[in-house]
LOKOL-434510 format. One record per residue (C-alpha): residue number from 1; x, y, z. Coordinates in Angstrom, 2 decimals, always signed. Layout:
    k       px       py       pz
  NUM        X        Y        Z
...
END
This chain:
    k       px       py       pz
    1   +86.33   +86.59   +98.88
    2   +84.95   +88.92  +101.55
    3   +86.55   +92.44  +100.60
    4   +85.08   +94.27  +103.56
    5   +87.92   +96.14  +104.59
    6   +88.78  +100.16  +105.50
    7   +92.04  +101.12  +103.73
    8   +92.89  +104.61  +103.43
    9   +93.96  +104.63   +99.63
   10   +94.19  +102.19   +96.95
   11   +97.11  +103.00   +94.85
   12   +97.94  +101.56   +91.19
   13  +100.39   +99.31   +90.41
   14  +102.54  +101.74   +88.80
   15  +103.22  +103.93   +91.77
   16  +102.99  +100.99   +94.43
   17  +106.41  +100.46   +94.72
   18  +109.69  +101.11   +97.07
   19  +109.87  +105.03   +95.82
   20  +106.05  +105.76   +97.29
   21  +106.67  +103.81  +100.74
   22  +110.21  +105.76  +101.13
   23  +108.65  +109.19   +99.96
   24  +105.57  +108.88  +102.48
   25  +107.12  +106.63  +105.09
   26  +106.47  +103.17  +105.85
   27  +103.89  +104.50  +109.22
   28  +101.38  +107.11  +106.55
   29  +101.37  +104.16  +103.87
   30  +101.09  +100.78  +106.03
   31   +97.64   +99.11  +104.97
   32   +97.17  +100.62  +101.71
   33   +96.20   +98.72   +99.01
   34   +97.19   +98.05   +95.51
   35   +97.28   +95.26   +93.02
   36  +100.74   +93.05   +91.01
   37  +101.04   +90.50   +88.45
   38  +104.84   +90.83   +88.99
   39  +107.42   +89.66   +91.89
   40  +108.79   +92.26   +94.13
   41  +112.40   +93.29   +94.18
   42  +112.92   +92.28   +97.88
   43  +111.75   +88.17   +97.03
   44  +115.70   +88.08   +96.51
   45  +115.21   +84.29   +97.09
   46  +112.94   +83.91   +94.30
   47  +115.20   +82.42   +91.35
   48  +113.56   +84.61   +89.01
   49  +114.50   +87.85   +90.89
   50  +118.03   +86.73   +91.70
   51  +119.07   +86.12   +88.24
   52  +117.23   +89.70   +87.56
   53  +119.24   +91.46   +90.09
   54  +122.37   +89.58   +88.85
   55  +121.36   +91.75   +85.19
   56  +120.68   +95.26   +86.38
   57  +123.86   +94.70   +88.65
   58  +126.03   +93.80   +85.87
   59  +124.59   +95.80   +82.97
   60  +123.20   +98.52   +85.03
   61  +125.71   +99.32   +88.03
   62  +122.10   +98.74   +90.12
   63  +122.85   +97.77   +93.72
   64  +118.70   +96.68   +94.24
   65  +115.89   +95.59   +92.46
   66  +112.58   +97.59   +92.34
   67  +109.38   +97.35   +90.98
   68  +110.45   +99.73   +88.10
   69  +113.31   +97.56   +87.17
   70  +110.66   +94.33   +87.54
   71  +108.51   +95.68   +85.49
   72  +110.98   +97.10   +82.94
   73  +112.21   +93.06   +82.78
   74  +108.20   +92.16   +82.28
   75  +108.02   +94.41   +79.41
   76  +111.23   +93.24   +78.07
   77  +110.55   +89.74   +78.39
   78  +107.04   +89.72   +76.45
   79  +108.62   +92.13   +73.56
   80  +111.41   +89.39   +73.19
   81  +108.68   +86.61   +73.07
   82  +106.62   +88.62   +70.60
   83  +109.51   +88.78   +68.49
   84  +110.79   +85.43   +68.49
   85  +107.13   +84.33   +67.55
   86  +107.57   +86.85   +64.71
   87  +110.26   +85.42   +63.67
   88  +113.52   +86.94   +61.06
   89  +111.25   +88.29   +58.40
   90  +109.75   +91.37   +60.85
   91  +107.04   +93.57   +59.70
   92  +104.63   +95.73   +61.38
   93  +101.84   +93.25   +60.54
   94  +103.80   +89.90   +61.63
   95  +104.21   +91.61   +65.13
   96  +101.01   +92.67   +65.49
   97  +100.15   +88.95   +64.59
   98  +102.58   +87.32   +67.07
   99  +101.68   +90.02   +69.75
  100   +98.18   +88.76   +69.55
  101   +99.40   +84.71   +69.48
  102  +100.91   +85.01   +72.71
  103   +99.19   +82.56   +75.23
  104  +100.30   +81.42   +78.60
  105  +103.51   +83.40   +78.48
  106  +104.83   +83.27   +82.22
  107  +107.85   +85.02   +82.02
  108  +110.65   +84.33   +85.12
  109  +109.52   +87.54   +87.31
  110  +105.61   +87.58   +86.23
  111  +103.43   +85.72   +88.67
  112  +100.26   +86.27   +85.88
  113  +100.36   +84.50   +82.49
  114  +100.02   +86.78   +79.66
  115   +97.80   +86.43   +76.91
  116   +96.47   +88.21   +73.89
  117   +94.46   +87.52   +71.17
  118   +93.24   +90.17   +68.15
  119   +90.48   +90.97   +70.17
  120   +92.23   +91.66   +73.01
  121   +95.40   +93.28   +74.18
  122   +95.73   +93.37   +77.67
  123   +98.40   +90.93   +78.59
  124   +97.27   +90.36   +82.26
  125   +94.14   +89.79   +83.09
  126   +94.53   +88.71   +86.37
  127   +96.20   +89.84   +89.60
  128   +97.28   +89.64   +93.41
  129   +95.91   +92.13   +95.89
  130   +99.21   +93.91   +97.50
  131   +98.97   +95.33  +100.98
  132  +101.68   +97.88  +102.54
  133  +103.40   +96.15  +105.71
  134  +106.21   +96.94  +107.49
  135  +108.08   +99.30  +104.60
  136  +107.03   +96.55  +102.05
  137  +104.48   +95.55   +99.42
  138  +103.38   +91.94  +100.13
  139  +100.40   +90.09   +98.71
  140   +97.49   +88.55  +100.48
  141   +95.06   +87.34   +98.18
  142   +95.14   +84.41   +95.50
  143   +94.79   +85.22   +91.94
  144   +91.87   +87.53   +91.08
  145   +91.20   +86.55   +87.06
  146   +88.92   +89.66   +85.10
  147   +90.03   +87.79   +82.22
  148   +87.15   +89.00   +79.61
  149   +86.06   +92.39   +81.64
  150   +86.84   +95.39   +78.94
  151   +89.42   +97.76   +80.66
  152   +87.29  +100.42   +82.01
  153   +84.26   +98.65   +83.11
  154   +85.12   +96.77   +85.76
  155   +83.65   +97.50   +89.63
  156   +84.17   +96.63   +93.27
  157   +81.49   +93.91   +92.78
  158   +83.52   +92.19   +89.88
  159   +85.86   +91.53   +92.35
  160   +84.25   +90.32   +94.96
  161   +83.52   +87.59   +92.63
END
């Protein structure tokens, strides 16, 4: 993948989302940059994101879905699996242990798999590069995997890979 591009900014996933287009306008944030592993509130079409609106709008009076509420459902979603693997008799140290069995977990508004192990706890280790177009976030790459890359160390040239 040739990343040879001029953006002005690359923002992180947790502020890329409806709030920082609105607050800046569409025109100052079209083309910057930013990556997701999760849907986007406005892929009303997706099944995934319909039944997710169809929660926040019954248990939450919320008219829209956002990336805060997607991600809120991500979180929620992997917590639930880490406790079913846990099973009834919950302790500290049989979460931990199910937390770090999770593999492949795709949960209905993810578009990454998460996976853990004991050695590692970064769910997502892969993601989509998001561009700003048009008053929305919309992705333009395929997957780009740093599964194995230690949080922190990671560089322009890991992915161009």
């Amino acid at each position: 993948m040739d990343l040879d591009w001029d953006v002005p900014a690359v923002h992180t996933i947790g502020s890329a989302n409806e709030f920082t287009i609105g607050l800046s306008t569409p025109q100052v944030i079209e083309g910057m940059v930013t990556v997701t592993y999760v849907r986007q509130g406005w892929e009303v079409d997706n099944p995934g994101v319909a039944k997710h609106l169809e929660i926040i709008q019954e248990y939450a009076g919320i008219d829209s879905a956002s990336n805060p509420t997607i991600v809120g459902q991500m979180v929620g979603k992997v917590v639930v699996e880490a406790l079913e693997i846990a099973g009834d008799d919950l302790t500290r140290e049989s979460l931990i242990e199910a937390v770090e069995f999770i593999e492949n977990f795709l949960c209905s508004v993810c578009l990454v798999p998460a996976t853990m192990s004991s050695g590692d706890h970064d769910p997502f280790q892969g993601a989509y590069l998001m561009r700003a177009e048009g008053g929305r976030w919309k992705t333009f790459s395929d997957l780009i995997s740093y599964e194995g890359t230690l949080s922190g160390t990671m560089t322009a040239a890991d992915v161009k890979k």
